[in-house]
N, C-alpha and C positions, 0 to 999 in steps of 0.2 A: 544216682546221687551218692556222693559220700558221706560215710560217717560223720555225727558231728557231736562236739561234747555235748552232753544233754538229754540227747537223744535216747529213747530205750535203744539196750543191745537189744537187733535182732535175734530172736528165737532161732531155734534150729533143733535136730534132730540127725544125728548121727550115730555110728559107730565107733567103740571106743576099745581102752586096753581094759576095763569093766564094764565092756558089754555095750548095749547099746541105751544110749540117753539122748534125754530131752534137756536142753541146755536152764533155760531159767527151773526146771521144774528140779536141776540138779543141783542150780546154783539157793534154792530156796532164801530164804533171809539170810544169807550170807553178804561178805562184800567177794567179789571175785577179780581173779586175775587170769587174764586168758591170753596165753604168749606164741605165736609160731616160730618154726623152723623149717628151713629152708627142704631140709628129707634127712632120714632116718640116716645113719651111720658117717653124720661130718662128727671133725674135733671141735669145736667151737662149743655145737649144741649139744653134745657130749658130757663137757665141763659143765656147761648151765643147767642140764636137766639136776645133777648132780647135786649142785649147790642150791637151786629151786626144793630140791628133798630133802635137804640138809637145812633147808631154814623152815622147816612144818612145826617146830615150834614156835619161832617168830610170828608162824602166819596164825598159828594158832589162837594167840595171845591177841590179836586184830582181829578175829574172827573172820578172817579171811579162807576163801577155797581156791587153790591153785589148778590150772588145768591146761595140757601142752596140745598143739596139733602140731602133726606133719600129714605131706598129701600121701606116703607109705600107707599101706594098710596093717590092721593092727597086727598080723601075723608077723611084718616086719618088725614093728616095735616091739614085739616080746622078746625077738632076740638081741633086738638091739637096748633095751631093760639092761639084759648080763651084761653084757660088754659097759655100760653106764655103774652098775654096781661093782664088776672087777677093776674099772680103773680109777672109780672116783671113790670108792670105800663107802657108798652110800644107795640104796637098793631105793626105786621111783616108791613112792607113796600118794599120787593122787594120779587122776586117769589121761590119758593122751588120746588125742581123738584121732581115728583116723579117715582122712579125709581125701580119699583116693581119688573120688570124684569132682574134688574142687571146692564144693556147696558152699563149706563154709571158709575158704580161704577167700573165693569170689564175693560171699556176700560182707563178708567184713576191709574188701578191699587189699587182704595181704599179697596178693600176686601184683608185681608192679614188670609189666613188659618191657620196659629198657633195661630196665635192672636184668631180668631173667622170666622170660617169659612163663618157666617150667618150672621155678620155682619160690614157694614163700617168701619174705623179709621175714625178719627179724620184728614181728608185731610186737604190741603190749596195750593190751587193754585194763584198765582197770575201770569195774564195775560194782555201782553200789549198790544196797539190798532193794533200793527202789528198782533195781535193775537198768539205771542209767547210767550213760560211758561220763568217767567222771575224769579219766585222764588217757592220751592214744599218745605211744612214739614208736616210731618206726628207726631201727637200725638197718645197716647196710647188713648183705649175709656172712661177712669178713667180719665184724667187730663182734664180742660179747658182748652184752648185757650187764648193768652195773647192778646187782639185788640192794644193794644196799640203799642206792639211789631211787628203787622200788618202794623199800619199805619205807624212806624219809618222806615219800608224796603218801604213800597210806596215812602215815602219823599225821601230816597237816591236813589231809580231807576228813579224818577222823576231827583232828580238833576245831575245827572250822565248824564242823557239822555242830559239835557241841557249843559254843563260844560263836560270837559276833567278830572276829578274827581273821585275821588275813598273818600267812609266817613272811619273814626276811629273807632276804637273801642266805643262802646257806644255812638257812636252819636248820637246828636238829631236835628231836623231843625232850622238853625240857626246858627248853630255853623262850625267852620272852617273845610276845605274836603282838602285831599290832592291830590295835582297836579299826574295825573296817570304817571310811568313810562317811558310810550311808545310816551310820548310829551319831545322833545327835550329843552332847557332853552329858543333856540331861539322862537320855538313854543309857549310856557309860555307867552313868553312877549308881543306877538302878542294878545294871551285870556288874559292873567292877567295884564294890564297893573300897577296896583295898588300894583303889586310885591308879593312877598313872602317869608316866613322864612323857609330855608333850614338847616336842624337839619343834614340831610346826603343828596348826591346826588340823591340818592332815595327816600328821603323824605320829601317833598316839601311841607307846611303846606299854605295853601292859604285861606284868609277873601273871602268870596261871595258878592254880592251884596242881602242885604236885599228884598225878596220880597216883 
């Protein structure tokens, strides 16, 4: 059966570029992002691990834990670390599973056999401290990853979780969320006391309060 939003991520237990862990018992209260790659020394996943270590303050500030697999074993991935810190001027900061075996490329679905029998997509999970898959996309192993576009679905699951909200098209943090459906006006006025512009009855465009 496949994954589905909702759903606890399953658990697992592998080996890692920090040893060996227990995946929820590492992701603790945190919100998590759990990305694969197709194996150890492409350019693609090269650039992304890069930029993935380059944004540990962003992820920080979301309290979020980043964490890569490849089906490489982690001996591989230590050397392929250098080769990510020589050419992207930024040295890995959280762990890379390595998942020689499969376990958890199979149990999360990322090996897709038309694509390539032998090796991962391009996954992206993101999971929240309940430990449920709260957003799944799958890239081709040809295209990068947009982080930015990562972190814009963290900010609206984040503020959704807070607020009765749903974000627009292309939004970004900061900018107005509309009141969700399933809150009555009287309900509104209880969260929103500072009101809002109703375009349609189902449309309820609401200012936040600035973090």
């Amino acid at each position: 059966m496949s994954l589905q939003l909702g759903q606890i991520a399953p658990d697992f237990e592998q080996d890692s570029t920090h040893g060996r862990l227990r995946f929820h018992e590492w992701l603790g209260d945190s919100w998590g992002i759990l990305f694969s790659h197709p194996k150890d020394y492409t350019p693609v996943c090269t650039t992304e691990l890069g930029e993935a270590a380059r944004l540990k303050p962003e992820w920080d500030k979301r309290h979020v834990k980043v964490i890569g697999l490849s089906v490489d074993p982690a001996s591989s991935h230590k050397g392929w670390e250098k080769d990510i810190e020589e050419t992207q001027g930024q040295a890995l900061n959280f762990p890379m599973i390595a998942d020689a075996d499969r376990k958890v490329s199979d149990l999360y679905g990322m090996v897709h056999p038309a694509a390539d029998p032998l090796l991962t997509v391009r996954s992206v999970f993101i999971i929240d401290p309940a430990k449920k898959i709260r957003l799944m996309m799958t890239y081709p192993p040809s295209t990068g990853r947009n982080f930015q576009e990562i972190l814009r679905v963290i900010d609206s699951l984040q503020l959704t979780d807070r607020y009765k909200v749903a974000t627009p098209v292309n939004w970004t943090k900061g900018e107005p969320a509309i009141i969700v459906p399933s809150l009555s006006d009287e309900e509104a006025k209880q969260r929103f006391p500072q009101g809002w512009k109703a375009l349609k009855p189902y449309l309820r465009i609401v200012e936040l309060p600035k973090d």
